[in-house]
N, C-alpha and C positions, 0 to 999 in steps of 0.2 A: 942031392937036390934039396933045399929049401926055400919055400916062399914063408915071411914071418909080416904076418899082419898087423898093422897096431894103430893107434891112432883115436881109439874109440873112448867112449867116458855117459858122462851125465851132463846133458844140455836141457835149457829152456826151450821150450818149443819157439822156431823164429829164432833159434841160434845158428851157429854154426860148425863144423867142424872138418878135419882132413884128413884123412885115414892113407896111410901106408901100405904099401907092399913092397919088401925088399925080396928080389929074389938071387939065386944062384944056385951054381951048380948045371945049368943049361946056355943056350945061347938063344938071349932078351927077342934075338929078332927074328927068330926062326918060330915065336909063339904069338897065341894072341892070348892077352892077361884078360881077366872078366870080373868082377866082384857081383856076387852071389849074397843075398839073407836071407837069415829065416827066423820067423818070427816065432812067439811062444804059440804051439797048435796051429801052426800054418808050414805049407809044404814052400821050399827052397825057392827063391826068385831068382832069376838073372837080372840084375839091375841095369849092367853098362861092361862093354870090352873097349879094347883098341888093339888096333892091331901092333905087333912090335917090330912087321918093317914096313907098313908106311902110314901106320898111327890113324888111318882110319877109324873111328868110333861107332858106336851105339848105343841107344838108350832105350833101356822099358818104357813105357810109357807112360806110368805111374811117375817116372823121378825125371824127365825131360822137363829142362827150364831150371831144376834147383841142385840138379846133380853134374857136375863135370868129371871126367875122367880123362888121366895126362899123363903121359909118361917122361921119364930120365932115361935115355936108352944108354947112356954113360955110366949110370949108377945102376940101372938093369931095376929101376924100383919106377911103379905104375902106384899112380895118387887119384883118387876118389873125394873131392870137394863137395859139400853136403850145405845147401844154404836155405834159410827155411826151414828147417826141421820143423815137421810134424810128427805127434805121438805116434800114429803110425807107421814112423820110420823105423821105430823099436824093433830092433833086430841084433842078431850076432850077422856081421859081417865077415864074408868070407874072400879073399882071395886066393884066383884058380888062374890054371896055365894050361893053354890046351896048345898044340902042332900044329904048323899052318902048316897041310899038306899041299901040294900044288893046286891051286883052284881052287882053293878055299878059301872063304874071306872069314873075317873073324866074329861077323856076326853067326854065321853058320856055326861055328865050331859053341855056339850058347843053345844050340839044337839039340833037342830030346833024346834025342840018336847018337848025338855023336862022341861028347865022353871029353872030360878033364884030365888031364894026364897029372896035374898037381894041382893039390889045395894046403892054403896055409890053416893055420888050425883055427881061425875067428877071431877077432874083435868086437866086442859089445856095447853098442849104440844104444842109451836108453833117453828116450827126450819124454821130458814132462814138462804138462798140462798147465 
């Protein structure tokens, strides 16, 4: 199993950017994908999922309006669109893959409780000022 995050760099704040997740090694639609940051001295965010069988989304609340999250269920890789960048997006971004167990939706599976089955190793998002 591999998710391989990437996509990230140095932007102007009010730029933009697209971050990747390729995954494999499981099957895309039996999970829900989520990207996760965390910033320098701050504990881990859920930012946004989808679900990967029927693409239902979510978003934090903090990035709703300049965050999109999509997937390729063909290419099994889930995409993270970032517009606007604010400094306080500075973060290493992470993509994760949790189990959609039956009755589960995929916002649930970004619940305190309930547990990531994969994470790719981070990408690093720095926007300046």
């Amino acid at each position: 199993v591999q998710l391989v995050d990437s996509g990230g760099g140095l932007v102007q704040a009010g730029g933009s950017l697209r971050l990747s997740c390729a995954a494999s090694g499981f099957t895309f639609e039996d999970f829900a994908m989520s990207w996760f940051r965390q910033a320098p001295g701050k504990e881990r965010e859920g930012v946004s999922c989808i679900s990967g069988s029927d693409g239902t989304t979510y978003y934090a609340d903090s990035v709703k309006g300049r965050f999109t999250i999509s997937s390729d269920n063909a290419k099994s890789t889930v995409y993270l669109q970032i517009h606007s960048l604010k400094p306080e997006d500075t973060a290493v971004y992470y993509c994760a893959a949790a189990f959609l167990w039956p009755g589960i939706t995929a916002v649930q599976t970004m619940g305190v409780g309930y547990g990531m089955d994969y994470w790719g190793k981070g990408t690093l998002v720095t926007v300046s000022s």
